[in-house]
C-alpha positions as CSV (number, residue, x, y, z in Angstrom):
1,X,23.4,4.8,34.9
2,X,21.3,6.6,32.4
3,X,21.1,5.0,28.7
4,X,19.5,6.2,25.7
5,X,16.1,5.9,24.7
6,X,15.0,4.0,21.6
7,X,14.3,5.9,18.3
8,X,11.8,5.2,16.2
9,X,12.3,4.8,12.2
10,X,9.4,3.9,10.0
11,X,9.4,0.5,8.4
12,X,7.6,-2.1,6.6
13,X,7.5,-6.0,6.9
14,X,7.3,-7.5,3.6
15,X,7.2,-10.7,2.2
16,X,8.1,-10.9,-1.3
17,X,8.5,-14.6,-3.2
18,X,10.1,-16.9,-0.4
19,X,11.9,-14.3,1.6
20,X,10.7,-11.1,4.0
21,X,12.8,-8.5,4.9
22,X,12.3,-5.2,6.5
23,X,11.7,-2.4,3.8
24,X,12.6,1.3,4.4
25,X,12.1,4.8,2.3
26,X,15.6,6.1,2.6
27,X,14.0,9.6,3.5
28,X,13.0,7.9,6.5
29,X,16.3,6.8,7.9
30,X,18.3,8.7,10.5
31,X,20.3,11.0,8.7
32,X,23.8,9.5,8.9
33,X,22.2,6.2,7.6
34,X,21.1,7.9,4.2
35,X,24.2,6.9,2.9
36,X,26.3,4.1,2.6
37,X,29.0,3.1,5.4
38,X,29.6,2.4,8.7
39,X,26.4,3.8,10.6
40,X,24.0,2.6,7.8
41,X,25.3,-0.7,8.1
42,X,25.2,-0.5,12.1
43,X,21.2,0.5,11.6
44,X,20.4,-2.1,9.6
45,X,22.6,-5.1,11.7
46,X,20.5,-4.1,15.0
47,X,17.3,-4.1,13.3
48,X,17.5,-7.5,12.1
49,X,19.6,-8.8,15.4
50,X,23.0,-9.5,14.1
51,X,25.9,-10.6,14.7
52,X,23.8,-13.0,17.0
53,X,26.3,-16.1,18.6
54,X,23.2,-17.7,19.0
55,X,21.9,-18.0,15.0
56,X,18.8,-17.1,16.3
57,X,18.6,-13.0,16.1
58,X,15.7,-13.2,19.0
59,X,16.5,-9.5,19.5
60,X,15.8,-8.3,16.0
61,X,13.4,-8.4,13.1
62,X,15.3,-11.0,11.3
63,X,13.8,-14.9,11.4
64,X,17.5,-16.7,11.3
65,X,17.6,-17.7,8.1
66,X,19.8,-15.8,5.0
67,X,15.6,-15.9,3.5
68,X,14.7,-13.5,6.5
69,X,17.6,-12.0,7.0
70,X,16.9,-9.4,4.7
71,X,16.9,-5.3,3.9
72,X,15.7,-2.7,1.2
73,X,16.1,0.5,0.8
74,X,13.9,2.3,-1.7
75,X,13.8,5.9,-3.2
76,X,12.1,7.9,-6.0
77,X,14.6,6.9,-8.6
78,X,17.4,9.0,-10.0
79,X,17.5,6.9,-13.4
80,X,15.6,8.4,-16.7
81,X,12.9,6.3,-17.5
82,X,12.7,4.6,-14.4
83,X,10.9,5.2,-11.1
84,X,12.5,3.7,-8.1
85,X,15.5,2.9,-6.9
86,X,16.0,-0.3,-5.0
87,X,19.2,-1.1,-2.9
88,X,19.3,-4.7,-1.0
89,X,21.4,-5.4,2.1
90,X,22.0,-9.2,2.9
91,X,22.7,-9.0,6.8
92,X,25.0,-11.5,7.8
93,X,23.3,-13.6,11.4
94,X,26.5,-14.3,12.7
95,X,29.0,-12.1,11.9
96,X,28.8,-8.0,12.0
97,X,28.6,-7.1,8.1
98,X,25.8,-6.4,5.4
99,X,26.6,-7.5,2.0
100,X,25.7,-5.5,-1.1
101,X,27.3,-7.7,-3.4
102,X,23.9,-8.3,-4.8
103,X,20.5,-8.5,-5.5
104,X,17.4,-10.9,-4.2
105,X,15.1,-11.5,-6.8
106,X,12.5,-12.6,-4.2
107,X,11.8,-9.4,-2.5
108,X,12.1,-8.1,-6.0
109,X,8.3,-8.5,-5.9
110,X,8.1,-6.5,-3.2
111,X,9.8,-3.4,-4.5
112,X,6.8,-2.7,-6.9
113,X,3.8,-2.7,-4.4
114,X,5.9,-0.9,-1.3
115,X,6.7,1.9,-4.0
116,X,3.3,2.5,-5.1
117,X,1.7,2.2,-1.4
118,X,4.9,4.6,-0.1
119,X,4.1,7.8,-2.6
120,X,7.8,6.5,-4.7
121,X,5.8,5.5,-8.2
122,X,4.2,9.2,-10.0
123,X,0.4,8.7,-9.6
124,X,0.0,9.0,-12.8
125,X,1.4,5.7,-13.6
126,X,-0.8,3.8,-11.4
127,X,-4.3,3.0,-12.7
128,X,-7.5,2.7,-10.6
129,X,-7.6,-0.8,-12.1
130,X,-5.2,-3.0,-13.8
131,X,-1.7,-3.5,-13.7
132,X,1.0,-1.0,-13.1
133,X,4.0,-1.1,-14.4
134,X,6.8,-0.4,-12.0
135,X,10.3,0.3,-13.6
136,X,13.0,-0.4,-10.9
137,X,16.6,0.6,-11.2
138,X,18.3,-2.4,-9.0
139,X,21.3,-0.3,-7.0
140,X,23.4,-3.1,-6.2
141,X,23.8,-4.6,-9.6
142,X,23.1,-2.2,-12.0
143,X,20.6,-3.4,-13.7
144,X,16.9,-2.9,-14.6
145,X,13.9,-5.1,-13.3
146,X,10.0,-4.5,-14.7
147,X,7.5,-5.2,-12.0
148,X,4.2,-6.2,-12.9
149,X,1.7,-5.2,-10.3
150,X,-1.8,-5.8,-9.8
151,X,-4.2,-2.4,-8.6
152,X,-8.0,-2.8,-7.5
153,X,-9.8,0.1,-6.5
154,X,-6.6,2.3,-6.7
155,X,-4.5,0.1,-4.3
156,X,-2.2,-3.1,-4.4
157,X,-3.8,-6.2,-4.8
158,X,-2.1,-8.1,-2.1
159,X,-4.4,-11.5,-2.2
160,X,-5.3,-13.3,-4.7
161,X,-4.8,-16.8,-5.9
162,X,-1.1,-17.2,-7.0
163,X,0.4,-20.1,-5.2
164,X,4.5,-20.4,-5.2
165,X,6.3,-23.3,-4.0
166,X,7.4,-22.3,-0.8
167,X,5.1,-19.9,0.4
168,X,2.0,-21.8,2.1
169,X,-0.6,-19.0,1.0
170,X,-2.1,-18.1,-2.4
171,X,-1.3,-14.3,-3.1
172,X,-2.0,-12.1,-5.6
173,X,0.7,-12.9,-8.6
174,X,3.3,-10.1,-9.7
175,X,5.1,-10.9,-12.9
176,X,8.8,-9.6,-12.8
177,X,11.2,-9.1,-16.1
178,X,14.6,-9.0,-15.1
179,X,16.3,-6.8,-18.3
180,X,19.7,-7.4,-19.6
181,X,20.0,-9.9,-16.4
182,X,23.7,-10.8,-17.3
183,X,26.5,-9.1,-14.9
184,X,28.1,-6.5,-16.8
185,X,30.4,-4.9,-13.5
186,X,31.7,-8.8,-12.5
187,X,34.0,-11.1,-13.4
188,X,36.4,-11.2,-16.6
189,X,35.9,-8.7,-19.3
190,X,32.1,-8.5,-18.3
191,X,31.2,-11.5,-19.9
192,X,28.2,-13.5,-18.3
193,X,30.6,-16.4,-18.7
194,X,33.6,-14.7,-17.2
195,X,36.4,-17.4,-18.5
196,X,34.9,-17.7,-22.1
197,X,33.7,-21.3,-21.6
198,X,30.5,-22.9,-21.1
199,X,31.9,-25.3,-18.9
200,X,35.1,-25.4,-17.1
201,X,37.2,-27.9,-15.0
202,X,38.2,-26.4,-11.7
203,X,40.3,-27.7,-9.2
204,X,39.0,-27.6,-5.5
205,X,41.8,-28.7,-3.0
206,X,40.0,-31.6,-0.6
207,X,37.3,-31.9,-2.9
208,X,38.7,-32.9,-6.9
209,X,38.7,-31.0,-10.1
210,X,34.9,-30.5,-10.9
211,X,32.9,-29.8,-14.0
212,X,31.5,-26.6,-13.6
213,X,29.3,-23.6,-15.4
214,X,30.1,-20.7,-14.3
215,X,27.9,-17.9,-15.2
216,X,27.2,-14.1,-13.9
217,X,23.1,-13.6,-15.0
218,X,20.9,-12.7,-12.1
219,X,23.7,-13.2,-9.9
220,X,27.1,-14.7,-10.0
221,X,26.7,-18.4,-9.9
222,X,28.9,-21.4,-9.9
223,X,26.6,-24.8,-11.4
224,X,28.0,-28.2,-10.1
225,X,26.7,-31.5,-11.0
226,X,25.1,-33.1,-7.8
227,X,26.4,-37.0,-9.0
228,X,30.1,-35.7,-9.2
229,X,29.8,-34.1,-5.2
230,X,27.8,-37.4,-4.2
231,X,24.3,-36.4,-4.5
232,X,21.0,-36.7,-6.2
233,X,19.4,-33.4,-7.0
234,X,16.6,-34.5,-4.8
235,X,18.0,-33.4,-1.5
236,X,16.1,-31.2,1.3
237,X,17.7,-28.6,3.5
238,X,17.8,-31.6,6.4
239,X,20.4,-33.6,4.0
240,X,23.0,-31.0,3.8
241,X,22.5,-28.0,6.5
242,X,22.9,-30.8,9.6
243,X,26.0,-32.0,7.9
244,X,29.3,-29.3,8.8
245,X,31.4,-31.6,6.4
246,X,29.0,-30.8,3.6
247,X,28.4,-27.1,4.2
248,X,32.7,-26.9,4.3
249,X,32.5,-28.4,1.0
250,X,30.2,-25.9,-0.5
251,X,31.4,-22.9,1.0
252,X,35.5,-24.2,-0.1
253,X,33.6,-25.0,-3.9
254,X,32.1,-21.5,-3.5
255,X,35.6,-19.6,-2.5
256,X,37.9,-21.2,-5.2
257,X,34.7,-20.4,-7.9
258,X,34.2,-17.2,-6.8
259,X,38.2,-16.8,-7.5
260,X,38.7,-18.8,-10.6
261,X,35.5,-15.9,-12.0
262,X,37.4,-13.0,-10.7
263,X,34.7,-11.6,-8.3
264,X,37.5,-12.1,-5.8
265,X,40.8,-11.8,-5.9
266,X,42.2,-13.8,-2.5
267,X,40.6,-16.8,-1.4
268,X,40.0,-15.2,2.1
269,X,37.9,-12.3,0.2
270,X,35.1,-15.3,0.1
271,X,34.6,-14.8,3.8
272,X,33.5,-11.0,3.8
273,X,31.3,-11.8,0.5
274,X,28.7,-14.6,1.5
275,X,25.7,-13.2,-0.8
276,X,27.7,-14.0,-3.9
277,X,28.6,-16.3,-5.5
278,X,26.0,-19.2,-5.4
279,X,26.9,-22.9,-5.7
280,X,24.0,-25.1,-6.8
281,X,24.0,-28.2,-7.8
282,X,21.7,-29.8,-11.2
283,X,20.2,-33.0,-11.8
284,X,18.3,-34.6,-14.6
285,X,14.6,-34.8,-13.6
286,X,13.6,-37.5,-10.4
287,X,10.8,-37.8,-8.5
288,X,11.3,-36.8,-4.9
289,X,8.9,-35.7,-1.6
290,X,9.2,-32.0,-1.5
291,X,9.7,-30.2,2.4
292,X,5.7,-29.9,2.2
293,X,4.9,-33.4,1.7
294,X,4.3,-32.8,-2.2
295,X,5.5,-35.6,-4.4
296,X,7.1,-34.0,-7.1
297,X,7.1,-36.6,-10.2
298,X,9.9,-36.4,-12.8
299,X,7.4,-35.7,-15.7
300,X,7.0,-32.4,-13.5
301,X,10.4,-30.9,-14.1
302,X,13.0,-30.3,-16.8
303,X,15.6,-30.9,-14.3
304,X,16.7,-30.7,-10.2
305,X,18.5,-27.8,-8.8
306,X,19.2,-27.1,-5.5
307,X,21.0,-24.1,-4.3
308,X,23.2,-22.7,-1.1
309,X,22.5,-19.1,0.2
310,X,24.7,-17.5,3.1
311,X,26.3,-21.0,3.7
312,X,23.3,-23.0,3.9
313,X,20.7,-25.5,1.9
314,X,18.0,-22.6,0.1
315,X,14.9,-24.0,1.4
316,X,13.1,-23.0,-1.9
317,X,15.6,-21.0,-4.9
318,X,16.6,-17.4,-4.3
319,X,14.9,-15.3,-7.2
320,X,18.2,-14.2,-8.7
321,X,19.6,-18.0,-8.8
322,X,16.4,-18.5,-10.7
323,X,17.1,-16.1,-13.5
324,X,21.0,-17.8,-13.7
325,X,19.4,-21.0,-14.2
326,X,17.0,-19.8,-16.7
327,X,19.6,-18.3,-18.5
328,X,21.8,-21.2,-18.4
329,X,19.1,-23.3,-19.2
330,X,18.5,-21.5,-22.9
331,X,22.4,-22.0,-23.4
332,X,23.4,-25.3,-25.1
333,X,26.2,-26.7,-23.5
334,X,26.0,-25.4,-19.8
335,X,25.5,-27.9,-17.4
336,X,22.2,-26.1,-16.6
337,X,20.9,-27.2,-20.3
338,X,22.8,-30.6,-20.4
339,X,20.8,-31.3,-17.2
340,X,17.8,-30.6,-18.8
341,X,18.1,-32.5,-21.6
342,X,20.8,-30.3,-23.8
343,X,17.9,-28.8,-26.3
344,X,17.4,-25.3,-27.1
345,X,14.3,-23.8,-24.8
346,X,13.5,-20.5,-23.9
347,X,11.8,-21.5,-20.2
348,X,12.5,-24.6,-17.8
349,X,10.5,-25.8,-14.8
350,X,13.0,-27.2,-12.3
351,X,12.6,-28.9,-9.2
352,X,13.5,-27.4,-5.7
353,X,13.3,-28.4,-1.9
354,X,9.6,-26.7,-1.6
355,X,8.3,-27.7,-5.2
356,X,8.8,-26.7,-8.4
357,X,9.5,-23.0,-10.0
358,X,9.3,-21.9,-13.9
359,X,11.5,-19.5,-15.3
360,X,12.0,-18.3,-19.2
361,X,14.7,-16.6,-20.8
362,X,16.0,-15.7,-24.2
363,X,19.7,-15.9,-25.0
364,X,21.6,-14.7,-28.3
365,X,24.9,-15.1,-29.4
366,X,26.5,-11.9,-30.6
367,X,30.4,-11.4,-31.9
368,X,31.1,-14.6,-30.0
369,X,29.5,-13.3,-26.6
370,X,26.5,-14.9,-25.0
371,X,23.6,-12.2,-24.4
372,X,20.0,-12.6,-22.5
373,X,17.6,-9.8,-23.5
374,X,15.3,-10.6,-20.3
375,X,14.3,-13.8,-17.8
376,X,11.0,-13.7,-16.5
377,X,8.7,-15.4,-13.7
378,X,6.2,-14.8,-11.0
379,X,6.0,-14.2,-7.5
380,X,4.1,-12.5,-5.0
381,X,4.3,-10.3,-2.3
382,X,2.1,-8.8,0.7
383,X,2.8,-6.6,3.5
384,X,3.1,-8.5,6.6
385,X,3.6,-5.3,8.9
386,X,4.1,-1.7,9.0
387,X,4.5,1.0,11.2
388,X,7.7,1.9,13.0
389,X,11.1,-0.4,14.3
390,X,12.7,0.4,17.0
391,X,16.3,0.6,17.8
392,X,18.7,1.6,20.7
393,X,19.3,5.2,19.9
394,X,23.3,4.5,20.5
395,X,23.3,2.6,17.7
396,X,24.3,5.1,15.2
């Protein structure tokens, strides 16, 4: 019985912060993956491996975790005043969907140097040496992110001497400002706080009523103090992701949240929406023994957060849950801030399984409404491989 030959589509292996993911120039896709639907989605679920039984995805580019799990699309932008679009699919491992319910700030850093090494950024705006300035339109939200990227000799600097918790090789850093980072198209009214309040009481059946912030910046993302759940802040992915009571827990926290801020609008919506929201959970600073072996001493950190991604323990902090918790953070009142002491700042360095991460953001209060201009950090990126990726040409 004859079957069809594999095609070839070119593709790029990136890291970018603590994720990797397989990048793509949307010109370069089969043609009835150029646009969003069924056969994109197909493409993109066999190039990564999924739905895999086995949570392993041997027979893809994916790495089994929602970190590596990962795609981008990227074009030569259709925005004024900016010059690439960036669309990011979150493929599910074990289940046959690819949610685009938001963005990941990690392989934001990525965008930047693929789209200047991939013809997407004018020449014109890339010096021979310096920094270019990369204006990204990010599809999925909305919303605009500034990349900051280093060029030697006409071409991305790639190494360098950046070290990230969570990434066990210096690189060279890219600064990213995330503009307006607050969730205009989610939850109530638009507001970054989508029920008015910095804090709110919600009810979780099997769990208790819980203190919560709930705040769309970066992404949508439900804040939980760790004491009031039973833990310490301090926990590694080991604590939590070999415990199925625990994950049930956060992923029924997660549903009634994502509810209770409108992003859904029947609990059973959660399931087909894993990407968003997040639950993390804060803690005032401790000292703890990061996944590495670092000791992380309390003077180190403003405060403890530890966040869930696709059902599991974050084995660092997603990008976009960095910008919610800066944002919180410069909000007095939010548990984010009351964690970290409850005084007005415009950055925090929190503690996270791998280490510890610094983010700043400035927050206004206008008519009433809460607004963050921008939230900045670092990250890195480099090209792990590129060439082509191969599929089963039945596929689409």
């Amino acid at each position: 019985m004859a079957h069809p030959a594999q095609i070839k589509i070119a593709a790029t292996y990136m890291r970018g912060g603590t994720s990797k993911g397989v990048f793509f120039r949307l010109q370069d896709l089969p043609e009835a993956a150029q646009i969003p639907g069924a056969a994109r989605d197909a493409l993109l679920l066999r190039v990564i491996g999924s739905p895999d039984p086995y949570d392993k995805q041997i027979d893809g580019m994916g790495a089994a975790t929602s970190s590596t799990s990962k795609t981008v699309i990227l074009s030569k932008s259709i925005k004024a005043d900016h010059d690439v679009d960036y669309l990011f699919g979150q493929v599910s491992i074990d289940k046959p969907f690819v949610d685009w319910s938001g963005n990941c700030g990690n392989l934001s850093a990525a965008v930047g140097p693929f789209a200047i090494s991939n013809g997407l950024v004018d020449a014109s705006r890339v010096p021979h040496n310096g920094v270019a300035i990369v204006r990204i339109w990010q599809a999925n939200i909305g919303k605009t992110i500034i990349a900051h990227v280093p060029i030697t000799d006409g071409a991305v600097q790639e190494t360098g001497d950046f070290e990230l918790d969570g990434v066990t090789f210096p690189a060279a850093e890219v600064q990213l400002e995330f503009i307006n980072p607050a969730a205009e198209e989610e939850g109530a009214g638009g507001s970054m706080f989508p029920t008015g309040n910095l804090i709110d009481e919600l009810e979780v059946p099997g769990v208790g009523t819980l203190k919560v912030t709930m705040i769309n910046a970066g992404i949508p993302t439900i804040f939980v103090n760790a004491q009031d759940i039973g833990y310490t802040g301090t926990e590694l992915q080991s604590d939590i992701n070999g415990d199925p009571k625990a994950l049930s827990k956060f992923e029924t926290i997660r549903a009634y949240g994502a509810l209770r801020m409108g992003l859904i609008q029947h609990l059973d919506e959660a399931a087909t929406r894993q990407h968003t929201p997040k639950v993390a959970i804060v803690a005032a600073p401790a000292g703890y023994t990061a996944s590495s072996g670092k000791a992380v001493a309390a003077a180190d950190v403003d405060l403890l957060v530890r966040a869930m991604s696709m059902g599991k323990l974050h084995h660092a902090m997603m990008g976009t849950a960095a910008v919610a918790i800066g944002t919180a953070a410069a909000i007095s009142g939010t548990l984010v801030n009351l964690a970290a002491g409850g005084s007005k700042r415009s950055a925090v360095r929190f503690g996270h399984p791998s280490g510890t991460l610094r983010v700043g953001a400035e927050a206004t209060q206008e008519n009433g409404e809460w607004k963050v201009t921008k939230a900045i950090m670092s990250r890195s990126a480099r090209v792990l491989m590129e060439g082509t990726v191969r599929v089963p040409g039945d596929v689409i």
